[in-house]
N, C-alpha and C positions, 0 to 999 in steps of 0.2 A: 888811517895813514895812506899817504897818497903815494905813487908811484907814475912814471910814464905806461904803464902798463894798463894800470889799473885802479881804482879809489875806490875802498869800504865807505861806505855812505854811514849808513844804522843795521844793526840786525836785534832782535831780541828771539827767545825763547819766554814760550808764554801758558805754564799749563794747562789751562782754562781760560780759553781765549774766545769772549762775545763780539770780536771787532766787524765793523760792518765797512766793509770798504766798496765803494762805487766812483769809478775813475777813468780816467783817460792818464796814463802813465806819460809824462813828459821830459825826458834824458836822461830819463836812467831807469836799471832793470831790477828787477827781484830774482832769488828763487824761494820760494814755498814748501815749506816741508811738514804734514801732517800724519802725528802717529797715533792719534783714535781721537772717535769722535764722528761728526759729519760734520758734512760742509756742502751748501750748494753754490756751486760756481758756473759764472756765467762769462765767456771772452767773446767779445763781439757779436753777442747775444748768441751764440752756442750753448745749450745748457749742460751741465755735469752733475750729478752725487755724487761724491766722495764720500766713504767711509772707511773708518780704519787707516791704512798705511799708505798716502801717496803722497807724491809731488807735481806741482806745478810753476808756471811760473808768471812772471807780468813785469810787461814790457810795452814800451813808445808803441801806438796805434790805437789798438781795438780799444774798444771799453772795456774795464776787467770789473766785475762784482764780486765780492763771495759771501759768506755770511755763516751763522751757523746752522743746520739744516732743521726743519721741522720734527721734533720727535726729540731733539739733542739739546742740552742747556748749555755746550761749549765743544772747543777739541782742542788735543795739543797741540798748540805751532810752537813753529820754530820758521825765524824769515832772516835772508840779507840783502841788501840794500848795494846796488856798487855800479862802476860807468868806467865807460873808459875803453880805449882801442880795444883792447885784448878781448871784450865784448863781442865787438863786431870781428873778429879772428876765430870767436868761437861760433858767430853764425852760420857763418864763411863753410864750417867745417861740419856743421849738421847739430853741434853739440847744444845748442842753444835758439829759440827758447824752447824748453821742455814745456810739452800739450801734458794734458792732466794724467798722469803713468802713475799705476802702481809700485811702492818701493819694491825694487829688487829682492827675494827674499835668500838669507842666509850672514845680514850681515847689520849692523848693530847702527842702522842713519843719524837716531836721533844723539850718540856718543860722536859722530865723526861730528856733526852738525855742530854741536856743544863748542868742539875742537875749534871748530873754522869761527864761532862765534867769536871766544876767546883769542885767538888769532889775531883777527880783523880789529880787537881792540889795542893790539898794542901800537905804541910808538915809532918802532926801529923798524928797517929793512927788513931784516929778518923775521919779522911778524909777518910784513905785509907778502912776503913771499912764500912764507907759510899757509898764509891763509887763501892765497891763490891754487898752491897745489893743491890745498884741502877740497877747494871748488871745484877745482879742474878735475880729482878724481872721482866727486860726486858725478858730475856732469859725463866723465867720462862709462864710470856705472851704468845711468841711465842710456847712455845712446847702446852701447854692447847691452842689455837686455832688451832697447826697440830692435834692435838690427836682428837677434834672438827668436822674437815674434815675429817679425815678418817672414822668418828662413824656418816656417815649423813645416814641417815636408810631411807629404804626402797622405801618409799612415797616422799622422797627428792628428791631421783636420779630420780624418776619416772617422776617428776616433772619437773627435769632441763633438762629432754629429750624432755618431752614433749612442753616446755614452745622455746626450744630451735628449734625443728621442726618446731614449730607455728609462733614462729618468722621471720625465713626466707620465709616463705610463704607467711609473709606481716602481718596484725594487729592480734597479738593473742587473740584469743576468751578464755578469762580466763572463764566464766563460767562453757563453755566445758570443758575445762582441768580440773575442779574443779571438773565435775561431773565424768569424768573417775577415779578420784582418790577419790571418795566417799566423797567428802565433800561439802560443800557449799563455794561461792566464797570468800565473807569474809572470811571465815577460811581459803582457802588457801593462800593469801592476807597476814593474821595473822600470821599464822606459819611460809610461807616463812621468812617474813621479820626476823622472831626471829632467824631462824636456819641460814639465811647466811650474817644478817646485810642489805638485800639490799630489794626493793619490787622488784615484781615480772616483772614491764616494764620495770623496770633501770637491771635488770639482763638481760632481752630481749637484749637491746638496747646493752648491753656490747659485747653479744655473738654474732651480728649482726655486730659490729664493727670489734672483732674478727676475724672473715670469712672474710670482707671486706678487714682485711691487709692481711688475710693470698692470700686473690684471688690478690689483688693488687701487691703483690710480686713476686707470682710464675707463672702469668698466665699474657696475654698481651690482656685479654677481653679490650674492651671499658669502662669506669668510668661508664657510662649510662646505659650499659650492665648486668655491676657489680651490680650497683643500683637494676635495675630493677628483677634480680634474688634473691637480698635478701629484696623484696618487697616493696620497694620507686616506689613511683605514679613519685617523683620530682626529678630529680638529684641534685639540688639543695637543696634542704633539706636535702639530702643525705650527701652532700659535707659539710653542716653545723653542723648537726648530728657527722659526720665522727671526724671533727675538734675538737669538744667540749670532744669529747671524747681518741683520738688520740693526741687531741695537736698541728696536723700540717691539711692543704686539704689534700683530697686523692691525687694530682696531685703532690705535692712535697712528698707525703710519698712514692711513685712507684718512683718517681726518686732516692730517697736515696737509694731505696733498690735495684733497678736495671741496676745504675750509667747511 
């Protein structure tokens, strides 16, 4: 349904989704919505992984690619399709286009997503305005959780350096960390969790993973090696660790990434 506003092109929702798309987007924009799985994406030859819960978007310019990532036999998307002034109104204002962000956590994407799909299919005015607010609060979502991360102050970053050193060294000693950054350990415990959504092991554990693909990709260490530099006693717990979080072992994610 079209309006002076704005026009639903197509959207689908697509559980298991193998689409290979490689393009130069020409008058009109997407947003992309993926809630597990991988996906490697590429916007004007910038490269990305995705896994798990994020958005992105594509739109007139760069080249956009994405595909499904090595390790993964599909992910769930969800996409819509749309052009129109109100487009360039949301550039204007920061809201658009969304670089590849983590979904916000605490709040149910792929139900609103669902929502704006059905929307954008009906007929009448009143769809198509529906389906515009549905976008506009997505959109609006994401920029209030970038404005979020960029405003993490002081004691935050302090934090995620320190929690992030402590990590690869093997078991973080939060109390220590707590006491360099003047607080007690519950408090930082506390605060972490409110300012990034996550507690402070599972953010450990993230960044631990992190390192792991980054060394597994670019470096021919041993799995064991690897392990044991970012502080596993077990390579096996490691390898399970790895999985749970990765999605794949570490022995098939080094083959993807190294053919």
């Amino acid at each position: 349904m079209a309006t002076s506003e704005l026009t639903f092109l197509y959207g689908e929702s697509v559980p298991r989704c193998t689409h290979r798309i490689d393009k130069h987007f020409v008058g009109y924009h997407t947003l992309q919505y993926m809630s597990g799985g991988g996906v490697e994406l590429s916007i004007g030859g910038r490269p990305f992984e995705l896994f798990g819960r994020w958005f992105w978007s594509a739109y007139p310019g760069p080249r956009i690619a994405f595909h499904v990532a090595p390790g993964y036999r599909a992910w769930r998307h969800r996409y819509i399709a749309f052009r129109g002034p109100l487009a360039q109104r949301w550039s204007e204002a920061g809201l658009f286009p969304v670089e590849p962000q983590p979904a916000p956590r605490g709040d149910d994407y792929g139900d609103r997503f669902d929502a704006l799909l059905r929307a954008a299919t009906r007929t009448d005015k009143w769809g198509n305005l529906r389906a515009i607010h549905l976008l506009e609060g997505i959109l609006i979502d994401l920029a209030d959780a970038r404005t979020a991360t960029r405003a993490h102050p002081a004691w935050l970053k302090r934090a995620m350096e320190l929690l992030t050193t402590a990590g690869f060294g093997g078991n973080a000693d939060y109390n220590d960390i707590a006491a360099k950054l003047g607080m007690a350990e519950s408090t930082l415990r506390r605060r972490f969790r409110q300012a990034t959504g996550v507690p402070p092991h599972e953010f450990v554990l993230q960044a631990r993973v992190n390192e792991a693909r980054r060394l597994l990709g670019e470096t021919n260490y041993p799995i064991k090696h690897i392990a044991q530099q970012l502080g596993y006693r077990d390579v096996y717990f490691f390898s399970r660790q790895f999985r749970q979080f990765a999605g794949v072992p570490p022995a098939l994610y080094r083959r993807s990434r190294q053919g």
